[in-house]
N, C-alpha and C positions, 0 to 999 in steps of 0.2 A: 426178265430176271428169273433165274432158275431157284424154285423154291425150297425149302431145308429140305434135305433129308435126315427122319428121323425114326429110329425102330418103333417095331409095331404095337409096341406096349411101354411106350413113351408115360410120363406124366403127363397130366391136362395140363399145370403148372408148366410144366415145359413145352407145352404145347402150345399155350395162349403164350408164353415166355417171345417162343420163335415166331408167331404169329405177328403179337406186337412189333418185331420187327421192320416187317417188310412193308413197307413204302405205299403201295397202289393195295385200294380196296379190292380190285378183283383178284390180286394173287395172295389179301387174307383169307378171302372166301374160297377160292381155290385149293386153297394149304389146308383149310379149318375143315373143308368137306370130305377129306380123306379120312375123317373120323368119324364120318357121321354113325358109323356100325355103335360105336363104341359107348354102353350104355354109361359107364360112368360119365363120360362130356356129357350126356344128354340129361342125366340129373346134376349137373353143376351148374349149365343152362337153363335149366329148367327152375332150377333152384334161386339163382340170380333173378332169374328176368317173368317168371313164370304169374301175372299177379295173383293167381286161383294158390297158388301153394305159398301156405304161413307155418312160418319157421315156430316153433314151439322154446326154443331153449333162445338164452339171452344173449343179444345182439352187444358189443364193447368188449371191452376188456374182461378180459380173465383174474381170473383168481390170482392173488402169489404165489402159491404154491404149485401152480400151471407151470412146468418144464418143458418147454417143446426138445422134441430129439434131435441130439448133438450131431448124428451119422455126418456124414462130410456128400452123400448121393441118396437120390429117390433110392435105390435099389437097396440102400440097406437097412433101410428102417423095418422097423419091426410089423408094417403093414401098409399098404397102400390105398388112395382112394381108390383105385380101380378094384379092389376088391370091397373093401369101407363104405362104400357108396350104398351098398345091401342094407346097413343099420340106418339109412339116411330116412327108412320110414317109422321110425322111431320119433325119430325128430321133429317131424310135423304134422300138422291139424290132419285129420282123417287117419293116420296110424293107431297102431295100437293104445289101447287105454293103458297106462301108468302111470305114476306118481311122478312128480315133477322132476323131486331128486332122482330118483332112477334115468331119466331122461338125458337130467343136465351129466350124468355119471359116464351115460356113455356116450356125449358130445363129446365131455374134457376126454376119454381114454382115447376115442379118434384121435384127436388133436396130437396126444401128445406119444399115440405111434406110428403114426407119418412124419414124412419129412419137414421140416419147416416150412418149405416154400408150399407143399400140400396142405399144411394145418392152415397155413395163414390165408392160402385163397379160398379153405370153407370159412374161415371167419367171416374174409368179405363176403362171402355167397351167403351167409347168415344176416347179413346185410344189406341182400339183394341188389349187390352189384360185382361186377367180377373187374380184379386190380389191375389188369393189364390194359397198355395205353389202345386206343381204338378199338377195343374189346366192346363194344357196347349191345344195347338191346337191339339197334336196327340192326346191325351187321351180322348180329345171330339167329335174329328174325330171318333175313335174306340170305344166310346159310342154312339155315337151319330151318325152313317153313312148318315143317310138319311138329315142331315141339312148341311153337308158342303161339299164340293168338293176336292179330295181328292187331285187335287193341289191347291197350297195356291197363285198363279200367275194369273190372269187373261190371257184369251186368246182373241185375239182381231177376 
């Protein structure tokens, strides 16, 4: 099966998107390792499946007055995880010191200038799991060796 073609600066959303697609686990891992450069996957990954990394801001539902953006494509919202991914050490245990509310301040501002389908896969990655189907922790393990640990347990 010949696998998507997709530009170089693709969403990871659209990327796990098209991944989830395809049929046979060797031509996820095939497709998924075309990214591997790519540090934002490597912290969405990481973020997901990662046990040593704990999320700081709150896992559920959001606020009401949380609007995710309307734009109709990744490309026009008013920022992207590929560059957003930078504030993602904000967000967790070993980051900088801050106050809680500063923290959760600029979770919801990521959120809500990406694209939907970008805001909604850091939710679940706040969640420590990523929403695409066969997306899982082995299959990003065995793409991805060198970002996660191949037990999922902490050792003290």
């Amino acid at each position: 099966m010949a696998l998507p073609k997709m530009v170089n600066d693709a969403s990871v959303a659209e990327i796990f998107s098209e991944a989830s697609k395809l049929k046979s686990k060797k031509d996820k891992i095939e497709f998924l390792s075309q990214w591997k450069h790519r540090k934002d996957m490597e912290h969405i990954v990481k973020g997901a499946y990662h046990p040593a990394l704990v999320w700081l801001v709150p896992d559920g539902p959001l606020p009401e007055d949380v609007k995710f953006s309307d734009v109709p494509a990744v490309d026009l919202a008013d920022d992207r995880l590929n560059r957003a991914h930078r504030q993602f050490r904000y967000l967790v245990k070993g980051g900088p010191e801050m106050k809680q509310s500063k923290r959760e301040d600029i979770y919801l501002n990521i959120l809500r200038s990406v694209h939907v389908s970008e805001a909604k896969l850091l939710m679940s990655v706040v969640g420590k799991k990523i929403p695409y189907k066969g997306m899982t922790r082995a299959l990003m393990l065995e793409t991805f060796p060198d970002w996660l640990p191949v037990s999922n347990t902490l050792t003290e």
